[in-house]
C-alpha positions, 0 to 999 in steps of 0.5 A: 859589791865583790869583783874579782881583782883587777876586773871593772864594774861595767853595766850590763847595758853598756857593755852591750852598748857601747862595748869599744868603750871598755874593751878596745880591741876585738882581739883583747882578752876579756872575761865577763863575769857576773853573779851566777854566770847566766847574764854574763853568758849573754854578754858573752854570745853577743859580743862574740857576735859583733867579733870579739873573738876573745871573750869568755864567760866564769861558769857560775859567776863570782858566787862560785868563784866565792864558793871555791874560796878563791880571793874577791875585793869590794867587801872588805872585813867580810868572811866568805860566809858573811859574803853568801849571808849578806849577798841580797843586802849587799846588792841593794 
């Protein structure tokens, strides 16, 4: 699945669960990024809740980071297009 570089893959369920577990400190600098920019909105709230104060979510995901033209990693040897073309398949 494509992430933008450096970032880890963490579940959505886990971040929520156990969020020490990837971010240690809650003042660190995180951005949660997602497909559309709506589940990682949740994240977002949520932990800002629990005092993470640094916490910010992309606006539209990383299907409008894509859109922009902007640089992804996790799929190798796939143009942009390929990327908008394939996205369903490349998430099952």
């Amino acid at each position: 699945m494509p992430r933008i570089n450096p970032a880890i893959a963490v579940r959505f369920e886990e971040i929520l669960s156990y969020p020490t577990d990837t971010i240690p400190s809650t003042t660190s600098a995180v951005l949660v990024v997602c497909d559309v920019g709506m589940r990682s909105d949740i994240v977002m709230l949520q932990l800002r809740a629990t005092g993470y104060a640094a916490i910010s979510s992309l606006s539209g995901g990383i299907d409008a980071w894509r859109r922009r033209g902007l640089p992804v990693v996790g799929a190798e040897g796939l143009s942009n297009d390929q990327l908008d073309r394939y996205d369903r398949h490349l998430k099952l």
